[in-house]
N, C-alpha and C positions, 0 to 999 in steps of 0.2 A: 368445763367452763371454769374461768376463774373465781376463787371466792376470798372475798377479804378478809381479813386475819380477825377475828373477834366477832365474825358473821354466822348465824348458824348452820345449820347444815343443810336446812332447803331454803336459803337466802342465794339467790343467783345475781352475782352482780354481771352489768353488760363491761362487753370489751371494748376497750376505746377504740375509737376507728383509725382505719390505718390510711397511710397519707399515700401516695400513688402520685412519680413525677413524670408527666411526658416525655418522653426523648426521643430521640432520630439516629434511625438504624443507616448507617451511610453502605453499608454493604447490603442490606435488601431493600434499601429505598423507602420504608415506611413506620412508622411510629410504632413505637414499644412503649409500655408502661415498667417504671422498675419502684420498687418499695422499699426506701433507705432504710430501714428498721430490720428489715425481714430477708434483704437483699435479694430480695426474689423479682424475677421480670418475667413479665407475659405479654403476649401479642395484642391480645382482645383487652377493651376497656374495663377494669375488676368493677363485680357487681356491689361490692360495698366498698366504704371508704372514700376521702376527700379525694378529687385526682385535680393534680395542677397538670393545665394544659398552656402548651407553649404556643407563645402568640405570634410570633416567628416560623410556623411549620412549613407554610408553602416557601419561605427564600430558603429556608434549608433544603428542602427535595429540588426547589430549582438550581442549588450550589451543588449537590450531589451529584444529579445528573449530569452536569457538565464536566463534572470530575471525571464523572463513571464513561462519558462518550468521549474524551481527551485522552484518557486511560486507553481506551480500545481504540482510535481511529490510528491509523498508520505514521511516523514519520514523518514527513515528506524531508522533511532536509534527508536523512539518513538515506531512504530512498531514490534522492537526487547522486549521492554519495555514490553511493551500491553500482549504480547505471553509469553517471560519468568518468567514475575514477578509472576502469579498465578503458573506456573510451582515452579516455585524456594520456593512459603510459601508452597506448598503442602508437599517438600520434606523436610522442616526444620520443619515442624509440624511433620509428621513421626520419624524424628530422633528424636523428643523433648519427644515426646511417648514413644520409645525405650529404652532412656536412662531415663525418670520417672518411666516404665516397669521394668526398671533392679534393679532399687533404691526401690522401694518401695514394687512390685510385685514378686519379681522372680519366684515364683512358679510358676505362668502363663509361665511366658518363659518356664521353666522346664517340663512341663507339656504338651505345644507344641513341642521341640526338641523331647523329649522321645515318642511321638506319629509321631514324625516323620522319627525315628531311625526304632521303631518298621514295619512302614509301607515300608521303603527302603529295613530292612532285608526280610520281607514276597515278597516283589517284586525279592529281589538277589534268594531267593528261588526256586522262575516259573522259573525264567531266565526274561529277557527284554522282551518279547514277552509279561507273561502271560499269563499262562493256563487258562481262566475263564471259568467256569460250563454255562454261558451263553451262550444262541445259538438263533439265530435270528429265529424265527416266520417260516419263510421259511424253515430253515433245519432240523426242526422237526420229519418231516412225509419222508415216502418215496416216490418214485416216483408212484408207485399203491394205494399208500393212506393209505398204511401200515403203521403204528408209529413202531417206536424200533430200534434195530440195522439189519442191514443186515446180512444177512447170510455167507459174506465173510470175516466180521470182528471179 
C-alpha cells in the first residue's frame, strides 16, 4: 500500500481511484474499458474506480457494423467487370473479323450467304417441317418383321 511521507509505519493511506474511459473496439464490435494513468484496458467493467461511459455507444456499433458488412460484402461493379469484360472483347473481336472479312475477303462472305440462300430455298421447298428420307432404325421393319411398306399404303 502506499504511505505518505512523514506517516507512521501502520498509517495506511487509501489509493486514489483510478478513472476508467469507455471506448469502442471497431474490430470486435464491443466496448473496452482503458485507464489513461495505467494504460491498462480490459474487456469487463473494473471493479473499482470512476468509469466514464460513452453516451454515443450504440451509433458507434451501428457505424461499425456497417463498416464491418461493406468491408465483407462483394464488389459488384468489379464483379460486373470480371463477367463482362471477356464478354465484351469476344464480341469486338468478331466485329473486327467481319469487317477485315468484308475488306479483304468478300468472297468468303459471298460464298457463305449463297450457301446459305441455297439451303433456306431447299428448306421453303419441304415446307418447315422437312421431308427427310431418314427413318429411325425402329420404323424400318414392320410389326411381323416384315421390311417394306404395308399393304394398305
Amino acid at each position: 500500500f502506499p504511505v505518505r511521507a512523514g506517516a507512521g509505519m501502520g498509517d495506511v493511506v487509501e489509493e486514489p481511484e483510478l478513472e476508467w474511459n469507455q471506448q469502442w473496439s471497431v474490430e470486435f464490435l464491443r466496448p473496452y474499458y482503458h485507464n489513461p494513468v495505467t494504460q491498462e484496458s480490459v474487456w469487463e467493467t473494473p471493479p473499482a474506480g470512476v468509469v466514464r461511459e460513452l453516451d454515443n455507444i450504440a451509433e458507434l456499433r451501428a457505424d461499425a457494423l456497417l463498416q464491418k458488412g461493406s468491408a465483407e460484402a462483394p464488389d459488384v461493379t468489379l464483379l460486373a467487370i470480371s463477367v463482362l469484360l471477356p464478354l465484351l472483347l469476344v464480341l469486338v473481336g468478331l466485329f473486327a473479323l467481319n469487317l477485315f472479312m468484308k475488306k479483304y475477303h468478300p468472297e468468303v462472305l459471298e460464298m457463305v450467304t449463297s450457301s446459305k440462300k441455297k439451303r433456306d430455298r431447299a428448306q421453303h421447298r419441304r415446307g418447315r417441317e422437312g421431308s427427310s428420307k431418314f427413318r429411325p432404325p425402329w420404323k424400318m421393319a414392320q410389326a411381323g418383321g416384315a421390311g417394306g411398306r404395308s399393304a394398305n399404303s
